[in-house]
C-alpha positions as CSV (number, residue, x, y, z in Angstrom):
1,X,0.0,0.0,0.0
2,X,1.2,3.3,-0.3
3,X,0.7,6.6,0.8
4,X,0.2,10.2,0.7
5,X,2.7,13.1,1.7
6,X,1.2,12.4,5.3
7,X,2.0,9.2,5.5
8,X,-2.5,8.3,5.3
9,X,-2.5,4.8,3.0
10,X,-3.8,5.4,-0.5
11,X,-5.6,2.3,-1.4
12,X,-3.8,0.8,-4.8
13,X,-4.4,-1.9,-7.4
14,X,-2.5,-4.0,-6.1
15,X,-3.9,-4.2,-2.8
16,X,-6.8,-4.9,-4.3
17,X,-4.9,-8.1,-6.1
18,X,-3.6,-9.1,-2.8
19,X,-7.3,-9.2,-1.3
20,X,-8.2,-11.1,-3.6
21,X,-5.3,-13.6,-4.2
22,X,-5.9,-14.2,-0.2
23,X,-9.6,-15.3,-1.1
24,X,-10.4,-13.5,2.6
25,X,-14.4,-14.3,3.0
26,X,-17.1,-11.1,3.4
27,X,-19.7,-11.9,5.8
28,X,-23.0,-11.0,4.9
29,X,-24.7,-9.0,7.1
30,X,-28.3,-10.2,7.8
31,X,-30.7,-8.4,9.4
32,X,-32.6,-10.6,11.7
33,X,-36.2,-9.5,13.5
34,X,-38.3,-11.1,16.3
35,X,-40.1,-14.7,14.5
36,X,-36.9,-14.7,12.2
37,X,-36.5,-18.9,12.4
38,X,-32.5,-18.9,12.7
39,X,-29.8,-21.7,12.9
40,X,-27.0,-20.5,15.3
41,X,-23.7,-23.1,14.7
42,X,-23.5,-26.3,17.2
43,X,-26.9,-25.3,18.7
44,X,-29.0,-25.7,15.7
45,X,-32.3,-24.0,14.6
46,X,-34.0,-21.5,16.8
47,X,-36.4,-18.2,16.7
48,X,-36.0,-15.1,17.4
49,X,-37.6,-13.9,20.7
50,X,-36.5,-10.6,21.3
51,X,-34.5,-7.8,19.4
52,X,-33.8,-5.1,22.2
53,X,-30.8,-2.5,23.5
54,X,-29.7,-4.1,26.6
55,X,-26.4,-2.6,28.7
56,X,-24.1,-5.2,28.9
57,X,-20.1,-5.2,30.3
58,X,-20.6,-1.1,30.6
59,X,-21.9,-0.5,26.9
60,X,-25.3,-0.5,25.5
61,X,-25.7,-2.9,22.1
62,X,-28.7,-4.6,20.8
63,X,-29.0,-7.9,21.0
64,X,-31.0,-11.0,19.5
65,X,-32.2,-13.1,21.8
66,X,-33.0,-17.0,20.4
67,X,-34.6,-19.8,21.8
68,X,-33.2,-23.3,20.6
69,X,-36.1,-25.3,19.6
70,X,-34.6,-29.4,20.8
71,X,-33.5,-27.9,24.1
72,X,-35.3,-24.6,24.9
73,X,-32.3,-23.1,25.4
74,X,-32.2,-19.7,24.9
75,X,-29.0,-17.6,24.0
76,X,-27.9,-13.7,23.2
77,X,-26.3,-12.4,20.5
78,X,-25.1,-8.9,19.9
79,X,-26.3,-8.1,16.2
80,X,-23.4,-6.4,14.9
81,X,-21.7,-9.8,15.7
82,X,-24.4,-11.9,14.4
83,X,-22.7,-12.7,10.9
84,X,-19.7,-13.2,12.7
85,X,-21.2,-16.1,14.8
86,X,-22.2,-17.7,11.8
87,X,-25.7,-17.0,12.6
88,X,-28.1,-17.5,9.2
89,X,-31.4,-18.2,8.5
90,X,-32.9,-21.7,8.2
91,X,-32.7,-23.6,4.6
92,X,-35.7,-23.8,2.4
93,X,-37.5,-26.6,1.2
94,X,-35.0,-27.1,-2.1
95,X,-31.9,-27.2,0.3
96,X,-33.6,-29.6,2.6
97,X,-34.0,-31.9,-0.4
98,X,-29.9,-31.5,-1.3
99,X,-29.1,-32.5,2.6
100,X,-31.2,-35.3,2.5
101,X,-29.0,-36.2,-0.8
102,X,-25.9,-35.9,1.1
103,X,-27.1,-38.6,3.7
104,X,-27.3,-40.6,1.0
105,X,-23.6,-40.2,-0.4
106,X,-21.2,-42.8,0.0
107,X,-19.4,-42.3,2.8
108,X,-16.2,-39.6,3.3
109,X,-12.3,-40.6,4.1
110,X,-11.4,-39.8,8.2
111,X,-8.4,-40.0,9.9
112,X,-8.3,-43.4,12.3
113,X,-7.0,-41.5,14.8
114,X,-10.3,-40.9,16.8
115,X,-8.7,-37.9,18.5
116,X,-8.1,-36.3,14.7
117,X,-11.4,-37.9,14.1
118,X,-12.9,-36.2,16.6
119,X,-11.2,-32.8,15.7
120,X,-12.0,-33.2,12.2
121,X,-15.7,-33.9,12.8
122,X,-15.6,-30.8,15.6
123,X,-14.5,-28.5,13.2
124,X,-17.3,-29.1,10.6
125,X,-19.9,-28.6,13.2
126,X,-18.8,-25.4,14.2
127,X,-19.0,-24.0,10.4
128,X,-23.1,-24.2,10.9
129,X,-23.1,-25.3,7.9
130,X,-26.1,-27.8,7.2
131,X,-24.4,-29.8,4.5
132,X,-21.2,-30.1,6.7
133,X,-23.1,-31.2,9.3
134,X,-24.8,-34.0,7.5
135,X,-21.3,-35.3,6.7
136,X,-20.9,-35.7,10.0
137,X,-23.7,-37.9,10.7
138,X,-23.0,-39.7,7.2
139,X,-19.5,-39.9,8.2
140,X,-20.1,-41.4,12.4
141,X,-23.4,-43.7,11.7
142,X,-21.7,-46.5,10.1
143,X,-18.7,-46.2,12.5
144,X,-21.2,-46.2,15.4
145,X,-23.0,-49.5,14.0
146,X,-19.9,-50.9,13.1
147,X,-17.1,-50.9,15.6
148,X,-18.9,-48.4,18.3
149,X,-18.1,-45.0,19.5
150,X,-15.6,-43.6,21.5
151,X,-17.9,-41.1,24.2
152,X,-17.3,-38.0,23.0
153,X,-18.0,-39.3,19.6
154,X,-20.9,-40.4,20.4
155,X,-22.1,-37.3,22.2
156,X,-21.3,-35.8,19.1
157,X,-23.1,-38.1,16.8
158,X,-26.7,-37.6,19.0
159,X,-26.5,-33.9,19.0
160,X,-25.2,-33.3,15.3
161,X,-28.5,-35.9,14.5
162,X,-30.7,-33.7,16.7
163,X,-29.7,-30.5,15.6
164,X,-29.9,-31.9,11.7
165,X,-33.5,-33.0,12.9
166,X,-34.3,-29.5,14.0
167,X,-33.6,-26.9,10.8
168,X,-35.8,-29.0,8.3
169,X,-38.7,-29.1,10.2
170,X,-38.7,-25.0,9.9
171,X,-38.4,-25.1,5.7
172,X,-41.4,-27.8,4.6
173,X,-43.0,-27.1,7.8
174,X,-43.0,-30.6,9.2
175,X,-43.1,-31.2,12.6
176,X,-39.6,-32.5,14.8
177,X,-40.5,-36.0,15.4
178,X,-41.6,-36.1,11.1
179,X,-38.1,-34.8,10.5
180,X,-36.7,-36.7,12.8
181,X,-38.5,-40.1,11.5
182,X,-37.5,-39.2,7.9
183,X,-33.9,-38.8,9.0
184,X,-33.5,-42.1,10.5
185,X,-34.6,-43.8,7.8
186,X,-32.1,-42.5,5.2
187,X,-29.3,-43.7,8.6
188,X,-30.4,-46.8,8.2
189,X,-29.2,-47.0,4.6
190,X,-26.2,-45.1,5.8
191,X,-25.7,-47.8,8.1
192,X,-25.1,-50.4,5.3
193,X,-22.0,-48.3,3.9
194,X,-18.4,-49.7,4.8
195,X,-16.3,-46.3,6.0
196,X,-13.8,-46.1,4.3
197,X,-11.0,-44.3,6.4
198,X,-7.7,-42.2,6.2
199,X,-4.3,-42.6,7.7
């Protein structure tokens, strides 16, 4: 970058370049409201209860507070950090058809290592998003009917199924326990799949 006689940075082409070369990801900025249905990552699909200015830590900021529908939960989130969080709005009825595809896929490579497993699995959930997080329960259900689970896997695998059971209820406007009936039964033909693994 370079810059003017008082030394203020002049934005050039070739920062630009460099931007771009670096692939560095803009975050959307969605504005939510109260009855928005929302998926906030490793919680899973929730609504929007309040939208209000609270003081918090000796500042004021508004916040969105969300309810999470399989555990009534509810959580805060400041709203200029919403995008941030990875907070997004539930899938529609087309994408729920594309995750149910991916439940279907053969199997993905993971490491044997369970504690690289583990991380590997950890680190898709926390992305929020939906088609990384039916990998993971494509990737543990044959693993888990196979040879077992270690217990954190297995933690793992019942709350990525519940939370996967949760966000497509909101788009064809089926109720949980519909979802969650559908979604077993495309495990079961997961179930038949032989993992295939990585060093």
């Amino acid at each position: 970058m370079t810059t003017n006689q008082g030394g203020s940075p002049i934005p050039d082409s070739t920062d630009a370049e460099l931007l771009e070369d670096l692939e560095i990801p803009v975050l959307e900025n969605i504005e939510f409201e109260c009855g928005d249905n929302v998926v906030y990552p490793h919680h899973g699909a929730g609504q929007v209860l309040k939208k209000e200015v609270r003081k918090m830590f000796g500042s004021e900021r508004e916040y969105l507070t969300i309810k999470i529908l399989h555990n009534d939960m509810t959580v805060m989130v400041p709203c200029e950090n919403a995008a941030l969080a990875g907070l997004r709005r539930v899938i529609d009825e087309e994408t729920v058809l594309k995750v149910l595809a991916v439940l279907q896929a053969d199997v993905l490579e993971m490491p044997k290592n369970w504690n690289r497993r583990f991380k590997h699995n950890r680190d898709k959930m926390k992305t929020g998003d939906i088609f990384e997080l039916a990998e993971v329960v494509l990737n543990l259900s044959p693993r888990d009917h196979e040879k077992g689970l270690s217990t954190g896997e297995k933690q793992m695998f019942v709350k990525a199924k519940k939370i996967l059971s949760c966000e497509p209820m909101y788009a064809p406007e089926m109720e949980e326990d519909e979802a969650e009936e559908h979604r077993e039964g495309l495990l079961l033909k997961c179930e038949t799949k032989v993992a295939v693994t990585a060093k």
